[in-house]
Predicted model as a PDB file, atoms N, CA, C, CB and O in Angstrom, pLDDT in the B-factor column:
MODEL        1                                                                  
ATOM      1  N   UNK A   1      -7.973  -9.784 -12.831  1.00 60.00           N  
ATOM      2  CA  UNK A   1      -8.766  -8.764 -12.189  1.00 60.00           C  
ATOM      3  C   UNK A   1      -8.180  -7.403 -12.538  1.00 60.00           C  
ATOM      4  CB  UNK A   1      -8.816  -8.978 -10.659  1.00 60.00           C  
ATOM      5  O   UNK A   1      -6.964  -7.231 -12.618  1.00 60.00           O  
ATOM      6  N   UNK A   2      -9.307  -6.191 -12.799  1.00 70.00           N  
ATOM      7  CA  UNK A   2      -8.888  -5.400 -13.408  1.00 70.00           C  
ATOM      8  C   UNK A   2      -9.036  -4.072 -11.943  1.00 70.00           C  
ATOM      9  CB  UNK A   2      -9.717  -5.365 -14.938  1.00 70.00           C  
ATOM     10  O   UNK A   2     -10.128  -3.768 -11.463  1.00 70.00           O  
ATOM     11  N   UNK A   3      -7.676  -3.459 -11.463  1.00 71.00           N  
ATOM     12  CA  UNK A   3      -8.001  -2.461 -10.769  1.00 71.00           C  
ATOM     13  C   UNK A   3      -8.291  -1.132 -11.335  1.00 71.00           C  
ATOM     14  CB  UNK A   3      -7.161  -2.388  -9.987  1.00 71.00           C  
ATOM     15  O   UNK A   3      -7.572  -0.660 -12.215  1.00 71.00           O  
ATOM     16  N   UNK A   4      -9.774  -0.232 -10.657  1.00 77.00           N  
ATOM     17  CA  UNK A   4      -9.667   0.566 -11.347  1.00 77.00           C  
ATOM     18  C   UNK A   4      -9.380   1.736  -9.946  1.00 77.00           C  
ATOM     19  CB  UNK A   4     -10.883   0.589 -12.437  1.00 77.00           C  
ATOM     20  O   UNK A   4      -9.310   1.331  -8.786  1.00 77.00           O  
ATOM     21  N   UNK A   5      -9.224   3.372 -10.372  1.00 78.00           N  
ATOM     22  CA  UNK A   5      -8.716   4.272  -9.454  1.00 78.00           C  
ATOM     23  C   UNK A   5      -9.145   4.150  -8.179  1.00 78.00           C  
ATOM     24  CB  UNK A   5      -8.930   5.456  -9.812  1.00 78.00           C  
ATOM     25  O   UNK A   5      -8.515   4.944  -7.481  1.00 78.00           O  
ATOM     26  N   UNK A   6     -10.177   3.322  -7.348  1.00 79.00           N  
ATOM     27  CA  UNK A   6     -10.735   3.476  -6.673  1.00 79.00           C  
ATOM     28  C   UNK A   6     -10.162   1.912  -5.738  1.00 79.00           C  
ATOM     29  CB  UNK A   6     -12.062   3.879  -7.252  1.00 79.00           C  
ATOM     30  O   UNK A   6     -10.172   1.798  -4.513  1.00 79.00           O  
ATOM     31  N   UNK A   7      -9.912   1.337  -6.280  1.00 83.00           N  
ATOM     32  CA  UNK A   7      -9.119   0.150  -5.579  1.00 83.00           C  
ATOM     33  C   UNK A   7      -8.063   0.426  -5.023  1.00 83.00           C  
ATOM     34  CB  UNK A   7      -8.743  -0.848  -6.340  1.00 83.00           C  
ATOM     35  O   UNK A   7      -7.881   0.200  -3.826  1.00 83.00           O  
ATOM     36  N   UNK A   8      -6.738   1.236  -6.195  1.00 86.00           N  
ATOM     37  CA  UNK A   8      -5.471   1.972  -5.689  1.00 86.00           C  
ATOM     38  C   UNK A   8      -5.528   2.544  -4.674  1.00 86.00           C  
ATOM     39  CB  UNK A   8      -4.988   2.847  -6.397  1.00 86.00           C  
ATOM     40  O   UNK A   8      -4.810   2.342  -3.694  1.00 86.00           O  
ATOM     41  N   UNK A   9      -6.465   3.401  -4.789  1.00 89.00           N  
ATOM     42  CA  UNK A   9      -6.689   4.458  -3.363  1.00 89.00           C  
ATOM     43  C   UNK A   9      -7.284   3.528  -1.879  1.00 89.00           C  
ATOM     44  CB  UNK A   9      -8.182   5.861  -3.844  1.00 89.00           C  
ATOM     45  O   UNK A   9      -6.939   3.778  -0.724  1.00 89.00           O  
ATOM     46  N   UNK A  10      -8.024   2.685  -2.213  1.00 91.00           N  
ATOM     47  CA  UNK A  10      -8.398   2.246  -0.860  1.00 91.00           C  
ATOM     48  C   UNK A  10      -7.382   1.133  -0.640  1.00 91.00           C  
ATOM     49  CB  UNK A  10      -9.982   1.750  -0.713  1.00 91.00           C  
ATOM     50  O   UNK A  10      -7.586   0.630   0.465  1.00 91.00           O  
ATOM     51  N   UNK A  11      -6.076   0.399  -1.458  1.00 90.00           N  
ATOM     52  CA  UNK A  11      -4.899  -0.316  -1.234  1.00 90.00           C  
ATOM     53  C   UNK A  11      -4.393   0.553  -0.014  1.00 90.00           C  
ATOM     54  CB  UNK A  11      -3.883  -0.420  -2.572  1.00 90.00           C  
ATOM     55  O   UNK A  11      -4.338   0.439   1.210  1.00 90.00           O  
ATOM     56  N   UNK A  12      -4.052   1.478  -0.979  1.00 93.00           N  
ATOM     57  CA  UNK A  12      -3.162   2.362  -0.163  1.00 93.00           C  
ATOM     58  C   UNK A  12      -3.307   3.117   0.995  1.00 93.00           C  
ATOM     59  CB  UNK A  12      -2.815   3.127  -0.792  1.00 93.00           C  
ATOM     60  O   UNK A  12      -2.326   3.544   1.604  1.00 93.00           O  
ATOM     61  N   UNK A  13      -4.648   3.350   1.409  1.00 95.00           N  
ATOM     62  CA  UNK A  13      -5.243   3.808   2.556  1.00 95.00           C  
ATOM     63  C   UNK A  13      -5.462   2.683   3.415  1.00 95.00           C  
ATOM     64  CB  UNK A  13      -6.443   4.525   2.296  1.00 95.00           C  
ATOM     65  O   UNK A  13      -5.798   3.046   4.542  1.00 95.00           O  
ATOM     66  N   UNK A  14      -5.370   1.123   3.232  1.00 95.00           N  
ATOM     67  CA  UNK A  14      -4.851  -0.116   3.597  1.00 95.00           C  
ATOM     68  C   UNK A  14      -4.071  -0.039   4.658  1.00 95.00           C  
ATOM     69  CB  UNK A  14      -4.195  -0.705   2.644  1.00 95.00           C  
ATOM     70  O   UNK A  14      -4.112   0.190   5.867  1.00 95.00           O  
ATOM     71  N   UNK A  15      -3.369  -0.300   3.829  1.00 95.00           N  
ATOM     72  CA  UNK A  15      -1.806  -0.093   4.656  1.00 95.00           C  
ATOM     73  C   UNK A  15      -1.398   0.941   4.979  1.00 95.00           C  
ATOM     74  CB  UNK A  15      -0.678  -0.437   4.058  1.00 95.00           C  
ATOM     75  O   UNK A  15      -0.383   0.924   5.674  1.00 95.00           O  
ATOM     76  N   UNK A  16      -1.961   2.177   4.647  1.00 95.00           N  
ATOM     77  CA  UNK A  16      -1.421   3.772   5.997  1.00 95.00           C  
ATOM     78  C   UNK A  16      -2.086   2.872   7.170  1.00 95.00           C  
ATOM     79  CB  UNK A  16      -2.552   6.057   5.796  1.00 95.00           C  
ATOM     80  O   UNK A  16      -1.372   2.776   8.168  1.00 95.00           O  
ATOM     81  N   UNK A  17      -3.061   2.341   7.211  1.00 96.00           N  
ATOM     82  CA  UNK A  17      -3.897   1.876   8.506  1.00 96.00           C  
ATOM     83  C   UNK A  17      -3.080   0.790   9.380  1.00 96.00           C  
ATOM     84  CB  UNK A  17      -5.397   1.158   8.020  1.00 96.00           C  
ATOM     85  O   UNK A  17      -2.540   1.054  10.454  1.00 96.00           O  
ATOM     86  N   UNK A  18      -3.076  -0.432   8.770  1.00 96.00           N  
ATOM     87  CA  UNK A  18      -2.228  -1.700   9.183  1.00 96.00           C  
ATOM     88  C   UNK A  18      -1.229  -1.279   9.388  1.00 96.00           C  
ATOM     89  CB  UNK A  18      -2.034  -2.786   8.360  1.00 96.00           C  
ATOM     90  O   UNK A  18      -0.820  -1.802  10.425  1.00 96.00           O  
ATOM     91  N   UNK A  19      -0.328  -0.404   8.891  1.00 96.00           N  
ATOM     92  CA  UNK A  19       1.248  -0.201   9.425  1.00 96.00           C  
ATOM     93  C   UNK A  19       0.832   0.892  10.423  1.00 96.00           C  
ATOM     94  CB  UNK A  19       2.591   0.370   8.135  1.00 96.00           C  
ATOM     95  O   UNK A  19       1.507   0.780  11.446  1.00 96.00           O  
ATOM     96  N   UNK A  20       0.013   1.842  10.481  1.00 95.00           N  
ATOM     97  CA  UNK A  20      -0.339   2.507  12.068  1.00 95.00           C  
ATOM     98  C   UNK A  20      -0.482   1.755  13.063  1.00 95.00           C  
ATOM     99  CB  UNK A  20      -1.543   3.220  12.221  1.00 95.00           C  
ATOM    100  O   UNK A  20       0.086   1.985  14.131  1.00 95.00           O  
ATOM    101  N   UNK A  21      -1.436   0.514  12.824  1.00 96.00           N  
ATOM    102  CA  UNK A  21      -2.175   0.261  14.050  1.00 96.00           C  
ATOM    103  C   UNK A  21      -1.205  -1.110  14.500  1.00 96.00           C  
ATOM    104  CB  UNK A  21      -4.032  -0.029  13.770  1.00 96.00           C  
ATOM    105  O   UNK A  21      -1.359  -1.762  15.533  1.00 96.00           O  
ATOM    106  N   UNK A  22      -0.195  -1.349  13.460  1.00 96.00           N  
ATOM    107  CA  UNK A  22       1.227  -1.914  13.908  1.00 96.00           C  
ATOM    108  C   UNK A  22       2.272  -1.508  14.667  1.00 96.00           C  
ATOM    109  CB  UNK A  22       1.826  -2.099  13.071  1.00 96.00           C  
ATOM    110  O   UNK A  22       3.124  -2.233  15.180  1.00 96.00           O  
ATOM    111  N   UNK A  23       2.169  -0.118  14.736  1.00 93.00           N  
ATOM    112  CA  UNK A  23       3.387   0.616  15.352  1.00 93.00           C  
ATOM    113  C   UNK A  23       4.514   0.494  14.190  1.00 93.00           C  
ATOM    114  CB  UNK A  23       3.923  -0.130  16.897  1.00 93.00           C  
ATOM    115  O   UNK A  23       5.458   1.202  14.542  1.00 93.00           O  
ATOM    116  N   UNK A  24       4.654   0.174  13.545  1.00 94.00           N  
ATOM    117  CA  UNK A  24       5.759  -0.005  12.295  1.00 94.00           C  
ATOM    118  C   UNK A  24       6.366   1.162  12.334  1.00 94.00           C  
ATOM    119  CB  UNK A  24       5.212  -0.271  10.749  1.00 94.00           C  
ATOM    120  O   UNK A  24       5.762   2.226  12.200  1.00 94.00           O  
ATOM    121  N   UNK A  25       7.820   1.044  12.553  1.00 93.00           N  
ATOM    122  CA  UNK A  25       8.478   2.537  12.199  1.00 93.00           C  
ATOM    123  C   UNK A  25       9.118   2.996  10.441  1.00 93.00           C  
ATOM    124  CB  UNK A  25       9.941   2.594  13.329  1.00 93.00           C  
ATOM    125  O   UNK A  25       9.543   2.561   9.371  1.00 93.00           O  
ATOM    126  N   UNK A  26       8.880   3.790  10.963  1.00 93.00           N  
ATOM    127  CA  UNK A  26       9.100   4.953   9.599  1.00 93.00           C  
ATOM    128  C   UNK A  26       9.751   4.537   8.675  1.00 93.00           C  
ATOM    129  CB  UNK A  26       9.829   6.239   9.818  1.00 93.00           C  
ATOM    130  O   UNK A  26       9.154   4.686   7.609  1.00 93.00           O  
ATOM    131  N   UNK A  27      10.889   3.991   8.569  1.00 96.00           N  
ATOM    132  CA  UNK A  27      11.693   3.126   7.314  1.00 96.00           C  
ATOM    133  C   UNK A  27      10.755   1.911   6.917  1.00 96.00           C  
ATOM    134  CB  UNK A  27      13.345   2.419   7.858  1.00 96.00           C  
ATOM    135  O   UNK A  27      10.089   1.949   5.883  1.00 96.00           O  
ATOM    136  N   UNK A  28      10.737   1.016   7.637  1.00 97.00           N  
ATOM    137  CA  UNK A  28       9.861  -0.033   7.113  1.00 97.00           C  
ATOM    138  C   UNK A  28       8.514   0.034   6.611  1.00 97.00           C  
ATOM    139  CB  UNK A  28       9.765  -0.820   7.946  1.00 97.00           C  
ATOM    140  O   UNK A  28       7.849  -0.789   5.981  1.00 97.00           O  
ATOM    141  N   UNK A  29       8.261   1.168   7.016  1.00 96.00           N  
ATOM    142  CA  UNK A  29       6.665   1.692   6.849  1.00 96.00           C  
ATOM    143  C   UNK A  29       6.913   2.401   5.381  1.00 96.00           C  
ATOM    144  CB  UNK A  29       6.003   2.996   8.284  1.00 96.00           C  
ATOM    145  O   UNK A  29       6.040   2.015   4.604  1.00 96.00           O  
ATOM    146  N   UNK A  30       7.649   3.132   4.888  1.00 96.00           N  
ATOM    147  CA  UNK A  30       8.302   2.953   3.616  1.00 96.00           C  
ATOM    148  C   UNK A  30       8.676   2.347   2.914  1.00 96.00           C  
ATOM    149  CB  UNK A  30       8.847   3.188   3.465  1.00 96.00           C  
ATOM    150  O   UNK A  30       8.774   2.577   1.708  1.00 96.00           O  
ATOM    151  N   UNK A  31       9.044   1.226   3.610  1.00 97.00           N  
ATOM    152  CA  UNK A  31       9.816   0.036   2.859  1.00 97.00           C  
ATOM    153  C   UNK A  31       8.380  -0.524   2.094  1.00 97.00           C  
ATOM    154  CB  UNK A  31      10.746  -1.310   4.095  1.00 97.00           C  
ATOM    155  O   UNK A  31       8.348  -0.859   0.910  1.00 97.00           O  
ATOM    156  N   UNK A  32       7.201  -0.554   3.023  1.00 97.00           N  
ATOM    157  CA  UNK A  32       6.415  -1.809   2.715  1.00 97.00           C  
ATOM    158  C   UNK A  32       5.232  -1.103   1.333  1.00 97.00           C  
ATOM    159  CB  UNK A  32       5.472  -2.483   4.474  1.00 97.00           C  
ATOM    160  O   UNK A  32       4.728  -1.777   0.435  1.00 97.00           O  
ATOM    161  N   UNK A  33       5.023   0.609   1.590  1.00 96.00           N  
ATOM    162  CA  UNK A  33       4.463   1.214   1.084  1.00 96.00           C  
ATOM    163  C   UNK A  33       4.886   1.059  -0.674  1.00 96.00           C  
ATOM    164  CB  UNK A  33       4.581   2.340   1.846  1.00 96.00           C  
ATOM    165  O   UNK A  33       4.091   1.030  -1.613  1.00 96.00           O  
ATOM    166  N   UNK A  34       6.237   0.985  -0.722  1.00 97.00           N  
ATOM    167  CA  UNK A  34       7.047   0.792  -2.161  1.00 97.00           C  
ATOM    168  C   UNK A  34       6.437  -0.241  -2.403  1.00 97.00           C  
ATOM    169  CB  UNK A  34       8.676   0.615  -2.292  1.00 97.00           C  
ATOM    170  O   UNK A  34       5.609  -0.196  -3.313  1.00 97.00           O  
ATOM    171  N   UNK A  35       6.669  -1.644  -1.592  1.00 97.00           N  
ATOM    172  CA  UNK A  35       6.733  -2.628  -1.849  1.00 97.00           C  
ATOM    173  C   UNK A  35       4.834  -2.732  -2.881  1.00 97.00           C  
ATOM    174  CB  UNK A  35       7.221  -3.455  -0.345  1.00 97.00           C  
ATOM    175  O   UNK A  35       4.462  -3.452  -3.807  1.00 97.00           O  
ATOM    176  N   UNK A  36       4.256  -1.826  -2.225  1.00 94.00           N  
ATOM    177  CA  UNK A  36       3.088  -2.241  -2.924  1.00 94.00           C  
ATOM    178  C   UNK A  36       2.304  -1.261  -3.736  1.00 94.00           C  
ATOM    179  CB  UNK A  36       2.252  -2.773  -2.027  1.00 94.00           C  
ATOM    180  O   UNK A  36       1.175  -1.298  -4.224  1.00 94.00           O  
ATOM    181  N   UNK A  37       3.196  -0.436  -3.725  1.00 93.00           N  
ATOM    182  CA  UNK A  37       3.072   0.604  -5.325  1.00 93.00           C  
ATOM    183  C   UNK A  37       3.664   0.098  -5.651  1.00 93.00           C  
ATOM    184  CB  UNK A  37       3.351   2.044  -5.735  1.00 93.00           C  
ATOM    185  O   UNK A  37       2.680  -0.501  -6.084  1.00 93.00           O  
ATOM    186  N   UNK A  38       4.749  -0.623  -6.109  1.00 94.00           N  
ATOM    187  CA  UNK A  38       5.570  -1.602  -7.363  1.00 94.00           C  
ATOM    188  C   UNK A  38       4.432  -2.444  -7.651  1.00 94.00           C  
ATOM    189  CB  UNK A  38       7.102  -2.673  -6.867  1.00 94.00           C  
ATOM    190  O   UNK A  38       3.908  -2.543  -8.760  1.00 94.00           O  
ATOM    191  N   UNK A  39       3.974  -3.210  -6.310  1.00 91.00           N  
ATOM    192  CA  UNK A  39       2.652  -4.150  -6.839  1.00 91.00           C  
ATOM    193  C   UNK A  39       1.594  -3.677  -7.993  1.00 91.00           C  
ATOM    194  CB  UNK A  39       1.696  -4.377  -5.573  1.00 91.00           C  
ATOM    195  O   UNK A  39       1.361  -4.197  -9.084  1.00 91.00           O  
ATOM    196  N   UNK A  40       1.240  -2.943  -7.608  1.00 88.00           N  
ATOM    197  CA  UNK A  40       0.281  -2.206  -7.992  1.00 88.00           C  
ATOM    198  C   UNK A  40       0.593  -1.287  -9.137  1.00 88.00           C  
ATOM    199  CB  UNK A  40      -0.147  -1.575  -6.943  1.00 88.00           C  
ATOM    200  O   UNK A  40      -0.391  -1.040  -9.834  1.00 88.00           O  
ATOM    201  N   UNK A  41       1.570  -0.793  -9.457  1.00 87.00           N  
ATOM    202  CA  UNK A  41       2.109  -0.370 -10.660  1.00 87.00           C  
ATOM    203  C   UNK A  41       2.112  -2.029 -12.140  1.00 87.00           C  
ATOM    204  CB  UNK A  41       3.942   0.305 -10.021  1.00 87.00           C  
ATOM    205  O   UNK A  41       2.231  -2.058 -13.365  1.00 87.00           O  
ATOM    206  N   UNK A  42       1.918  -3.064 -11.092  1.00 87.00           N  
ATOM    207  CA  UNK A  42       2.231  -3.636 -12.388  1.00 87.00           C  
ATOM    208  C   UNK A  42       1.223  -4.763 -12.733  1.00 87.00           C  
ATOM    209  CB  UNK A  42       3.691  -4.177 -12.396  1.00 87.00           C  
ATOM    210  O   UNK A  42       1.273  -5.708 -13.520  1.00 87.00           O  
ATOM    211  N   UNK A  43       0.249  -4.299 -11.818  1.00 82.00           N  
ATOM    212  CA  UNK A  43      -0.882  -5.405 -12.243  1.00 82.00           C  
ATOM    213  C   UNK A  43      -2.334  -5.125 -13.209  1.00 82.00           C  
ATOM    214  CB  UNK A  43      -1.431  -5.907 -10.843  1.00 82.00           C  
ATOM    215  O   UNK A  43      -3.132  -4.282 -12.799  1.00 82.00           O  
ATOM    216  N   UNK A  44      -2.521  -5.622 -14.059  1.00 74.00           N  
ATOM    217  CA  UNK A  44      -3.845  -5.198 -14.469  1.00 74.00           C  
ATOM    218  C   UNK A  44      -4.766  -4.131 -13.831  1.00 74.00           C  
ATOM    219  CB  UNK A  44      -4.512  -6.246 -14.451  1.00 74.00           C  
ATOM    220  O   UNK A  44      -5.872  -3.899 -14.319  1.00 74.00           O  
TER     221      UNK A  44                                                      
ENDMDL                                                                          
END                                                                             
């Protein structure tokens, strides 16, 4: 599957959401944000 600019952006506006409506604090909420720009840096 091929992501194009418009997938990235709604990933990532994803998880600003899910880690809000988690209460997730600020380090881990970083932690997890990396975790899926690395994803996403390396997939099709």
């Amino acid at each position: 599957m091929r992501l194009d600019l418009n997938c990235i952006t709604c990933n990532i506006n994803q998880v600003i959401k899910v880690t809000d409506s988690l209460e997730i604090d600020g380090n881990k909420k970083e932690n997890i944000m990396r975790d899926v720009l690395k994803y996403l840096s390396e997939v099709d």
